[in-house]
N, C-alpha and C positions, 0 to 999 in steps of 0.2 A: 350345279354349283359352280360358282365361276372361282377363279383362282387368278389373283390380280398380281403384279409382280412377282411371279417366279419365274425361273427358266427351265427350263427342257432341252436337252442335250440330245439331238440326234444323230444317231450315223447308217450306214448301211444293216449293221444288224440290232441295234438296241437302242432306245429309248429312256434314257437318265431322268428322273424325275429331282427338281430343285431337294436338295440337302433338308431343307424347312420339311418338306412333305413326309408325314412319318404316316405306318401303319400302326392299326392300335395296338396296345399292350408295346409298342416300342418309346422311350423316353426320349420328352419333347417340350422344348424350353419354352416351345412360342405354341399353344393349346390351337390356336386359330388354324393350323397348319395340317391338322390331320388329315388324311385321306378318308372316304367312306368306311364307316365300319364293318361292313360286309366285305371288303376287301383282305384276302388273308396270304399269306404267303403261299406261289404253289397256284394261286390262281391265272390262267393265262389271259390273252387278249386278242381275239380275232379283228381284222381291217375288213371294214363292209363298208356299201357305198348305196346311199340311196338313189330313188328315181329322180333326184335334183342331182346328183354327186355328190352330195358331199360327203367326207369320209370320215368313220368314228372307228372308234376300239371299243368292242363288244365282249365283256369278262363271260368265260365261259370257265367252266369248272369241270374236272377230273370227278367221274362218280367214285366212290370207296364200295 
């Protein structure tokens, strides 16, 4: 899913996702802007890096 005009705030420890971008069940003026619905609060993100380089953020999840 590509996400055109937002921004991203990075620094040394965190990763700010644009205001517009909500998870579901949170209220959100502009519907376009959701983030994946599989996405829940509580979910992390691992940095992996393929056999080209390039580098992604991999959601992994806490077993209950």
């Amino acid at each position: 899913m590509r996400y055109l005009e937002y921004s991203f705030d990075l620094s040394d420890d965190v990763i700010t996702l644009d205001e517009d971008l909500k998870l579901s069940g949170q209220q959100n003026v502009k519907p376009w802007g959701n983030l994946p619905v599989s996405w829940k609060e509580g979910d992390t993100f691992k940095i992996v890096t393929d056999s080209n380089g390039t580098v992604s953020l991999l959601r992994t999840r806490l077993s209950n």
